[in-house]
Structure formats: structure tokens, C-alpha cells
N, C-alpha and C positions, 0 to 999 in steps of 0.2 A: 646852672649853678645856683642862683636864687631859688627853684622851688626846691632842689635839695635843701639848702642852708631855711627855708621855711620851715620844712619836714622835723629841723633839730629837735623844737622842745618836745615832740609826740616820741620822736625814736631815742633821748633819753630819758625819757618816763617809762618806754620800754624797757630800755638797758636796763636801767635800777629794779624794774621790777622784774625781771630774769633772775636778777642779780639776788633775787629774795628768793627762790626755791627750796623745801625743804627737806624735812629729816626720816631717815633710819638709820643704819649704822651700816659700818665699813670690819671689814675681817681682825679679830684681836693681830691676826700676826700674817705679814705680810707675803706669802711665795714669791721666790724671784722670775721674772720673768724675763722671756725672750722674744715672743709675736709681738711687735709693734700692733697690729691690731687690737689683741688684748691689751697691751699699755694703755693703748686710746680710751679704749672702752671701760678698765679701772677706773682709770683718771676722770672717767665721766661719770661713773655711779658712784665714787670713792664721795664727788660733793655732799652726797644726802644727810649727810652728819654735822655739817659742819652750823656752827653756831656763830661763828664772828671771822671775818679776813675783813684786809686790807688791799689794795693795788694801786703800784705807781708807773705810771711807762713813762718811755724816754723816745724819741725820737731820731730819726738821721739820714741825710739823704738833700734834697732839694727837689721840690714837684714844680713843673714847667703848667702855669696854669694859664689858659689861652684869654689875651685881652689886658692880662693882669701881672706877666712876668712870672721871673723864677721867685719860689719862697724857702729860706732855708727853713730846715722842720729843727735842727736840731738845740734852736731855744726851746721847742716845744716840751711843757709837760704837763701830764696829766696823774692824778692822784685820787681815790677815792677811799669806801672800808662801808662794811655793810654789816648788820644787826638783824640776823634770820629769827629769833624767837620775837622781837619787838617792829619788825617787818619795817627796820629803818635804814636809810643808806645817803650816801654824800657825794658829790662826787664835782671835780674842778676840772677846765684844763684853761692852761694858759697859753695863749700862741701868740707871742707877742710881733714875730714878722710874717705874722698872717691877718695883717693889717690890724694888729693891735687887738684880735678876738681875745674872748674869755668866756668862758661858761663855767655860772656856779648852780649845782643842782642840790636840792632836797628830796627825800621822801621819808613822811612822818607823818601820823596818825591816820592813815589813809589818804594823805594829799601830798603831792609836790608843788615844789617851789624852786621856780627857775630864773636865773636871771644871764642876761646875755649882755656884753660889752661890743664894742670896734666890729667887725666885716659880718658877724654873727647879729647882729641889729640891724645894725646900716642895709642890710640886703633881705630883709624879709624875716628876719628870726620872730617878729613878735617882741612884745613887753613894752615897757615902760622905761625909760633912763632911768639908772639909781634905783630901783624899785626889784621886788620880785614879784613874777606870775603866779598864782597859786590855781590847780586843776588837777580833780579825782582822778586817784589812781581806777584804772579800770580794775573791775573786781566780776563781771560777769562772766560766768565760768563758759563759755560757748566762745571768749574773745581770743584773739590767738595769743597776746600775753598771759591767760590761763591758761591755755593748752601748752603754749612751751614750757611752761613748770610743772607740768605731769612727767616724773622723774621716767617713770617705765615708757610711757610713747620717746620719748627724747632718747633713751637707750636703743629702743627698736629703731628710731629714725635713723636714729648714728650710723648704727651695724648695715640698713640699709645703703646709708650715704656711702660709705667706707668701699660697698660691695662693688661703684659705680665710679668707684675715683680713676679718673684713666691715668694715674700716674699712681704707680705702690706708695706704698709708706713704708718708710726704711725705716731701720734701728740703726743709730749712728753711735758712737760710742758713751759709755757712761762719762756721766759729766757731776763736778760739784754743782749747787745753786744755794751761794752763797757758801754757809756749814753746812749743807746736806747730798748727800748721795742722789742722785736723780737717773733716770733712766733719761732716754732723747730719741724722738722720735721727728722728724723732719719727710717730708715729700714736697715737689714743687708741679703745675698745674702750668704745662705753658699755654699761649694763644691760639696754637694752631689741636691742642688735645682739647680745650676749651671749648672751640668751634665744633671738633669731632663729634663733642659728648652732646652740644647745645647748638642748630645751627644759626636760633637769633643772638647767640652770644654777643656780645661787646665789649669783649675783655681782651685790650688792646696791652697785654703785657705778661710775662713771667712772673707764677706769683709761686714763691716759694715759704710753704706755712711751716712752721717749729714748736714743739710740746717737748716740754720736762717736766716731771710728774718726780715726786719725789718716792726711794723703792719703799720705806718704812711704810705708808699707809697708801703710796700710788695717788694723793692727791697734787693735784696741778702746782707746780711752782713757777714756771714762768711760758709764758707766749714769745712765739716771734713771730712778723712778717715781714718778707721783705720783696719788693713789687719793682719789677723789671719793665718799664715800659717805653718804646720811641715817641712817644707825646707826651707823656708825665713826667718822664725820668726816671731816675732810679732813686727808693726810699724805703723806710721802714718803721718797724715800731717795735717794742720789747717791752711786755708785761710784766712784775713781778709780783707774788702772791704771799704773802703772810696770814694765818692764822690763828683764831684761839688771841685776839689781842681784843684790849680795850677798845669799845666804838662808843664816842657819845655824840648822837644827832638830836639837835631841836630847831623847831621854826622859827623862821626869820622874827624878828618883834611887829608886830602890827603898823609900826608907821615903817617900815621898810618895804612893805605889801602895799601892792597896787590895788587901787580900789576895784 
């Protein structure tokens, strides 16, 4: 559990800079659809346009973590909003009975800036108390944070993933999200098709994944997981996605950075 919780600030300088992929355009007028495949696959090329979102997820459930007790997730939350022409992004989470963690991230001008509180310090995260880290985004195009924001390999990978899923992807009924018409797409991936697909798996649980894509332009409106496990417990999370809003990010002020 510590060299995971090390791992954090490198895999969210990744997240955010995923999170920054960019543009062509999506169909003036939207066909309705009915292959859950296709849904998928919209809702994954539909991002190439997009210019500014927002996301905040919610938590729920209790993880049974070994050594350390049960934690409830659902004070947890997390919040971010991303700036694709100015290649800038933000991003929080608060976990306040996850022994008081916190993560506040940066990415502006080519640099992030992270700062880590409670079980996310204490246990290997890096930084400095009170302070934030500052480290280049990677930009070399051979690294796999380039590679995963090449939109066309990312569509071909999908359609291959999709091809290999030992559990279908069903179309479950149309649904609102929020004020808008969404399409829903849902499959769940239990332990023992896990093992089937992978035999050094380790995935000690039912994991049932959730897409809503909204029908006007098919892009993503919210995530769900939700992770069935006899050693973890039972928990989840739920994304939701806003677009086309105000983002404004800048760096921390100089004496709040670590030398």
C-alpha cells in the first residue's frame, strides 16, 4: 500500500495530462443509437472537440483495508475542470476518513504542482508540509502519456479492448443526467471471467463499470464503478461531467512552492 500511495504524484500528472487530449470535431447532428458498442466508441471520439469540462465524483460504500480497518468513502470527494486550448487542469480530492488525506493538483505552463495532506504524505506520497511540489509534465512524444492522447490509437485500442471483454456490454435503459437525455451502457467483469481472460489476474472482486453519454452529441456525462469484493468490501464512485464552462488555473504563488 505505501509504494502505491508513492506512485500518486507521477499517476496524477498522468491523469491531468490524459485529461488534456485534443481537437477535431464531433457530427453537427447526432443519429440515435442502439449498439452499446457504438455508444462506447461515440462517447470516446465524441471528446476530440471539446474545449473546457469540469468533474466531480462522489463516493459510497466502505473498503475493508488490511492492518488499517474499515474506511467509509462516502465523505469522500473529488472535484476537478480542465482547459484543453491552454493545456491547463486542477484537480482535488478530499478524504477526510481516509486518515485525513488530501490531494491538491496543478498543471499550467508545462509544470505541475502537487500538494499532498494526512495518509497521502505520512505513507511515502512525497513533498513537503504546507508546500507544493512542482515537476515537468512529460512532453516526449515516444512516452506513454503521449501515446495515450493520440485520439486514433486510443479509438483502435478501445474497439480492440471491447473485442476481449469476457462479459458484453449491455444497453440498459435511457436515462436523464441531470437535464439531458443520456443513452447507458453498463457491463460487469466478475473474478473468476477475470482470471479466464488473464491467468496472473488479482482481481479479487466483481467489478461492474457504467457509461452515460449524452444522445445530442454522445459525449460522456457521467461514470460509475462499482467493486464487489470479499476482502475490500463493497464500494464505488460516480463521475460527473460538464462542459463548455469557465476554467481558470494558475500556479501556486512562489513561497507556497517547495524549494
Amino acid at each position: 500500500m505505501t509504494r502505491r500511495i508513492a506512485l500518486l504524484p507521477i499517476a496524477l500528472v498522468a491523469l491531468l495530462s490524459l485529461l488534456l487530449a485534443a481537437c477535431a470535431s464531433t457530427p453537427a447532428v447526432a443519429p440515435a443509437l442502439t449498439d452499446p458498442k457504438e455508444i462506447v466508441t461515440k462517447g470516446v471520439t465524441s471528446i476530440q472537440d471539446i474545449k473546457t469540462f469540469e468533474f466531480t465524483g462522489s463516493f459510497t460504500g466502505n473498503v475493508a483495508a488490511a492492518q488499517l480497518g474499515n474506511f467509509d468513502l462516502s465523505t469522500v470527494k473529488m472535484s476537478g475542470a480542465v482547459d484543453i486550448a491552454k493545456k491547463s487542469a486542477k484537480f482535488t480530492l478530499d478524504a477526510p476518513t481516509l486518515l485525513g488525506t488530501k490531494v491538491d493538483a496543478i498543471v499550467v505552463d508545462g509544470n505541475a504542482y502537487y500538494q499532498l495532506s494526512g495518509a497521502a504524505a505520512m505513507m511515502g506520497g512525497g513533498g513537503t508540509a504546507g508546500k507544493y511540489t512542482k515537476i515537468a509534465v512529460p512532453t516526449d512524444p515516444s512516452n506513454p502519456v503521449a501515446a495515450a492522447t493520440d485520439v486514433t490509437k486510443l479509438v483502435a485500442d478501445l474497439q480492440a479492448g471491447l473485442a476481449k471483454l469476457p462479459s458484453p456490454l449491455t444497453k440498459a435503459a435511457d436515462e436523464k443526467c441531470g437535464d439531458v437525455d443520456c443513452y447507458h451502457v453498463t457491463t460487469t467483469v466478475t473474478k473468476a471471467q477475470a482470471l479466464a481472460l488473464d491467468p496472473t489476474s488479482t482481481l479479487d472482486a466483481d467489478v461492474t463499470v457504467d457509461l452515460w453519454t449524452r444522445k445530442s452529441d454522445y459525449r460522456p456525462a457521467r461514470f460509475g464503478l462499482s467493486v464487489t469484493s470479499p476482502s475490500l468490501g463493497t464500494f464505488g464512485v460516480t463521475l460527473d461531467v460538464k462542459y463548455d464552462v469557465a476554467v481558470s488555473v494558475a500556479a501556486p504563488p512562489a513561497e507556497q512552492i517547495a524549494p
